[in-house]
N, CA, C and O atoms as a DFTB+ gen file, in Angstrom:
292 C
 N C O
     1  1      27.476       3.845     -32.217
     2  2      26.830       3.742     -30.923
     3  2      26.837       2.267     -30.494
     4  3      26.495       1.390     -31.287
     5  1      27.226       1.994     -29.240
     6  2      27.066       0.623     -29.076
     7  2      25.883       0.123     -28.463
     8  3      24.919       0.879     -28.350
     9  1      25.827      -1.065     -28.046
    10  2      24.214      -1.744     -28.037
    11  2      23.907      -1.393     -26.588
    12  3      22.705      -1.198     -26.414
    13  1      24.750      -1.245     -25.373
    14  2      23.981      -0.017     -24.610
    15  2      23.440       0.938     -24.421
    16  3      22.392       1.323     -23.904
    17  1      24.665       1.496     -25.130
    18  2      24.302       3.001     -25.276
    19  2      22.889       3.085     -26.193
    20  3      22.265       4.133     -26.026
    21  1      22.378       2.243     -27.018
    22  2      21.268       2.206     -27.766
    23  2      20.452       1.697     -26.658
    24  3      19.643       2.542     -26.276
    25  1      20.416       0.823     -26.157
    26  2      19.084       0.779     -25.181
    27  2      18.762       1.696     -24.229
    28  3      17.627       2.143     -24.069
    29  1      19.733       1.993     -23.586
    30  2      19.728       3.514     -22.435
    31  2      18.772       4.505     -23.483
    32  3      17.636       4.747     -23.074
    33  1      19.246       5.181     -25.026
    34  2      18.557       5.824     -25.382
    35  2      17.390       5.567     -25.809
    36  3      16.533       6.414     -26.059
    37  1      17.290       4.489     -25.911
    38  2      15.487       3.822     -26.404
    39  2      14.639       3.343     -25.310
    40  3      13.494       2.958     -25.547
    41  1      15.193       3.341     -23.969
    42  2      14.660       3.181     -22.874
    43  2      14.344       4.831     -22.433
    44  3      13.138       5.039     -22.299
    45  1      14.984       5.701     -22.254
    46  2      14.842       7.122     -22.439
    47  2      13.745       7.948     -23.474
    48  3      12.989       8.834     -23.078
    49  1      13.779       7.753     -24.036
    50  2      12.449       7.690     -25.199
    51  2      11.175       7.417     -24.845
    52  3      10.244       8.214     -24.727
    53  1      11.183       6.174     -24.673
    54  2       9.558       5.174     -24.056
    55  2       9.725       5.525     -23.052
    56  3       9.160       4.612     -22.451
    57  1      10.163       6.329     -22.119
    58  2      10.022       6.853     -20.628
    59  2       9.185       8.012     -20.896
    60  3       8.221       8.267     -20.174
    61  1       9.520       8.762     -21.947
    62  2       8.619       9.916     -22.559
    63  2       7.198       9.780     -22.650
    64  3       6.287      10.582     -22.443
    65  1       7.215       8.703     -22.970
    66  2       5.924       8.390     -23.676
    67  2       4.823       7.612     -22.726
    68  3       3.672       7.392     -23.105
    69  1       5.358       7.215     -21.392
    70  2       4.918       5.969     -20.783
    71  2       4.230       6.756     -19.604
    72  3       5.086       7.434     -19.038
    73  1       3.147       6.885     -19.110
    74  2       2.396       6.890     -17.361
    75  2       3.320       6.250     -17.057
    76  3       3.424       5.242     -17.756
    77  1       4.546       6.431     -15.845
    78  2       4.391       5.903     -15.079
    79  2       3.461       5.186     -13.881
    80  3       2.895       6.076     -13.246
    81  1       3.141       3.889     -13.393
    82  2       2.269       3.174     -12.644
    83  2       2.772       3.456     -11.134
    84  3       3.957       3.218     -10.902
    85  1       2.073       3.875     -10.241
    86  2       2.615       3.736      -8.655
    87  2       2.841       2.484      -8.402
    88  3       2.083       1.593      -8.786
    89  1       3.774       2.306      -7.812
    90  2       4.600       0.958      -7.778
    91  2       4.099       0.673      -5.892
    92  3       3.805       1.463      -4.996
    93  1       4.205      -0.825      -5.948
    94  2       3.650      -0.867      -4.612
    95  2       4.462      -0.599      -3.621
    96  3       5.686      -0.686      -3.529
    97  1       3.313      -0.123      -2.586
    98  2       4.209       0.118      -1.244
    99  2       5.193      -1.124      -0.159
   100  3       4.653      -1.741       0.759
   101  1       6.435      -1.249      -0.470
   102  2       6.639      -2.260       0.957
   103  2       5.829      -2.103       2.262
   104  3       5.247      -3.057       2.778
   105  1       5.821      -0.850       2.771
   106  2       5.356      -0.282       3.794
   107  2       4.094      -1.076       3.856
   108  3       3.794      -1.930       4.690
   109  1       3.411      -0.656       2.843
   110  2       2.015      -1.136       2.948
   111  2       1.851      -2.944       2.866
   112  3       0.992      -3.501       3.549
   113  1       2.422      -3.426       2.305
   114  2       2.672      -4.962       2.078
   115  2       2.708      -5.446       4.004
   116  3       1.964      -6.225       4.601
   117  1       3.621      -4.794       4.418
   118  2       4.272      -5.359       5.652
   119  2       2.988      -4.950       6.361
   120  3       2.420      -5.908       6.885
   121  1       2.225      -3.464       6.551
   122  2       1.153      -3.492       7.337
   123  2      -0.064      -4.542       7.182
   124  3      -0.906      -4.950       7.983
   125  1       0.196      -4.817       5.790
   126  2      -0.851      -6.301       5.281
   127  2      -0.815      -7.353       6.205
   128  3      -1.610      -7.774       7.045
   129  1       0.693      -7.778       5.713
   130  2       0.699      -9.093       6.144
   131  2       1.014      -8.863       8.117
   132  3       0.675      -9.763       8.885
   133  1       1.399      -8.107       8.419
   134  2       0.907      -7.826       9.687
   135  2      -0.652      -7.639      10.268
   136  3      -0.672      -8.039      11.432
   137  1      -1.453      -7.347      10.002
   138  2      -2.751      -6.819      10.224
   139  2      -3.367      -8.311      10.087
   140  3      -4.026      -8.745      11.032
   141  1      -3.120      -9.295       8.658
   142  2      -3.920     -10.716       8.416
   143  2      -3.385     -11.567       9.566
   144  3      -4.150     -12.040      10.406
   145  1      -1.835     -11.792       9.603
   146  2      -1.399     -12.894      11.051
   147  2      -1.510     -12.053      12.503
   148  3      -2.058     -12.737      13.367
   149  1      -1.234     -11.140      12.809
   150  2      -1.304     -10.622      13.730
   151  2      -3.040     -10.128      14.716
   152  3      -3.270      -9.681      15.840
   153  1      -3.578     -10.377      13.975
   154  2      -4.967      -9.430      14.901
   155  2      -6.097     -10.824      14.225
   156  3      -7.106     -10.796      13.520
   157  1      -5.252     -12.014      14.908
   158  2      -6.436     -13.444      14.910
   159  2      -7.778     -13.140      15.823
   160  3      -7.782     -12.369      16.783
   161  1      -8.595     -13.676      15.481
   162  2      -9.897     -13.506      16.858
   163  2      -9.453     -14.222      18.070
   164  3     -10.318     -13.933      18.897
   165  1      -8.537     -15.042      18.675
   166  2      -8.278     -15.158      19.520
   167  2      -7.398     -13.768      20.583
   168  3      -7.566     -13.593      21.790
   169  1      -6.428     -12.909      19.596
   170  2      -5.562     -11.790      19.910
   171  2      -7.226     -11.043      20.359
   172  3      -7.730     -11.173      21.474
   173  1      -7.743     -10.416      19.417
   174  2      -9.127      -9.661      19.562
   175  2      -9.830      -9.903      20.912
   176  3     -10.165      -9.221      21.880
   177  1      -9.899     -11.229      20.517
   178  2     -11.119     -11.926      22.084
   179  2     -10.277     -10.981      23.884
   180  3     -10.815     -10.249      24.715
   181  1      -8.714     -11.560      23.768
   182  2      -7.869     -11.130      24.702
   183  2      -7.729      -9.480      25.150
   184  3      -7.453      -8.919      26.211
   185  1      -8.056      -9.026      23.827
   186  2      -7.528      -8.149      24.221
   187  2      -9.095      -6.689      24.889
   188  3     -10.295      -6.756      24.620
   189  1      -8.448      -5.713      25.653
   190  2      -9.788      -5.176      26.545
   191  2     -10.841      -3.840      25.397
   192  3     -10.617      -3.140      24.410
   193  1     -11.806      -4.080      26.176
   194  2     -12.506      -3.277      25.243
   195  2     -12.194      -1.920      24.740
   196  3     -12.877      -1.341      23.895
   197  1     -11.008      -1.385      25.361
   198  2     -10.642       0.522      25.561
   199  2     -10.118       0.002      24.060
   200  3     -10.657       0.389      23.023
   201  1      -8.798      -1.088      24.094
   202  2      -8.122      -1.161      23.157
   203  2      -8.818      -1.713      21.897
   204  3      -8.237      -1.332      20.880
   205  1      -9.888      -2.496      21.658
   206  2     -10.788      -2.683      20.739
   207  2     -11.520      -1.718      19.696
   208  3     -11.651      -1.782      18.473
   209  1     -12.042      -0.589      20.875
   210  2     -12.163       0.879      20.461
   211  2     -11.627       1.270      19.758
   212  3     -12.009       1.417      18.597
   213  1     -10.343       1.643      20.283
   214  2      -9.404       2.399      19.833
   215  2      -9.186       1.990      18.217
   216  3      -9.289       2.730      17.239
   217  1      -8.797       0.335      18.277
   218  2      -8.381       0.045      16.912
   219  2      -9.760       0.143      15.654
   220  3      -9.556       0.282      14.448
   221  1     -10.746       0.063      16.120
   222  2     -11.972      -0.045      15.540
   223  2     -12.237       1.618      14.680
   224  3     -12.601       1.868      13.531
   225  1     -11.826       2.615      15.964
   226  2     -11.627       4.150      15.432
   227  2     -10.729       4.015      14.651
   228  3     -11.213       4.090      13.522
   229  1      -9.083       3.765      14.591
   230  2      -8.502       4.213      13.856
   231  2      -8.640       3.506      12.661
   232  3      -8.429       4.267      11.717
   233  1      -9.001       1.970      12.179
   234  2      -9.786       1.470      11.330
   235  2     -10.667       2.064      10.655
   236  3     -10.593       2.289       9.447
   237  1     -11.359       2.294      11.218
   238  2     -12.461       3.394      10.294
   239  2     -12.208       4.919       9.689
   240  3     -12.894       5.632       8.958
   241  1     -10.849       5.107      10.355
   242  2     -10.857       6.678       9.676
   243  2      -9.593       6.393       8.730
   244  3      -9.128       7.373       8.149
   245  1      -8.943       5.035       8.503
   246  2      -8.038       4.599       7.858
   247  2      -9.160       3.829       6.393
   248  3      -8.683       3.631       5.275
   249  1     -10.315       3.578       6.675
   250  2     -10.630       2.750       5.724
   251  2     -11.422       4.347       5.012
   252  3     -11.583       4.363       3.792
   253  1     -11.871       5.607       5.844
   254  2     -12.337       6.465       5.169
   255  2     -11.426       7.129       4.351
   256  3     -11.959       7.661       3.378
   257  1      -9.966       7.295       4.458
   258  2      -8.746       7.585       3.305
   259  2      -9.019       6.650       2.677
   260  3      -9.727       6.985       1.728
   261  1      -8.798       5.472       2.710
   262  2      -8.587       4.660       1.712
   263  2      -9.365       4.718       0.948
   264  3      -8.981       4.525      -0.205
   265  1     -10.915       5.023       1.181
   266  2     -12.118       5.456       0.052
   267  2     -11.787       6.187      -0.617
   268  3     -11.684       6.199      -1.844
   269  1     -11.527       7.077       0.338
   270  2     -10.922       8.823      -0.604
   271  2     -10.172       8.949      -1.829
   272  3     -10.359       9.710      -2.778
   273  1      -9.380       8.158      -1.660
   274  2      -8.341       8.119      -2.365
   275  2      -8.466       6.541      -3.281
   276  3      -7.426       6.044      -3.712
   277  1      -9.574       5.971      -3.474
   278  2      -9.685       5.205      -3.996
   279  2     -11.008       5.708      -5.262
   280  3     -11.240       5.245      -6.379
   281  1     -11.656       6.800      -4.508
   282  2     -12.899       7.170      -5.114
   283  2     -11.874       8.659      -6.079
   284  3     -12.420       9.163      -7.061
   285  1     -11.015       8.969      -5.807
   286  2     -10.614      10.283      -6.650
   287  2      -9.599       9.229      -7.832
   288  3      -9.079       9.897      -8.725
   289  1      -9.294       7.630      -7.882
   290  2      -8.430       7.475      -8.959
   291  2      -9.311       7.211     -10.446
   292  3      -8.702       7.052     -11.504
């Protein structure tokens, strides 16, 4: 057997044996670092109260998943 073919099968093995970990989301990274530079209190101040609302609702029913699913791990 050569020394690949031995790691492929010993990497195959400890795959057996291992939890995989959820690996992070890009998706979610990019809504990060979008959400921290993008929505400064100056953007906020500008922008009208309908649209303040709005983001404030979907904020809150985004931070109530995120409980959810933070309270079931």
């Amino acid at each position: 057997m050569t020394v690949p073919e031995t790691r492929d099968l010993i990497k195959g093995i400890k795959a057996g044996y291992l939890t995989p970990e959820p690996s992070e989301s890009k998706e979610i990274k990019a809504v990060l670092q979008k959400i921290s530079s993008g929505l400064s209190e100056t953007t906020l101040a500008n922008a009208s109260r309908e649209q303040l609302q709005s983001l404030q609702e979907i904020l809150a029913q985004k931070l109530d998943e995120i409980g959810q699913l933070i309270g079931s791990s």
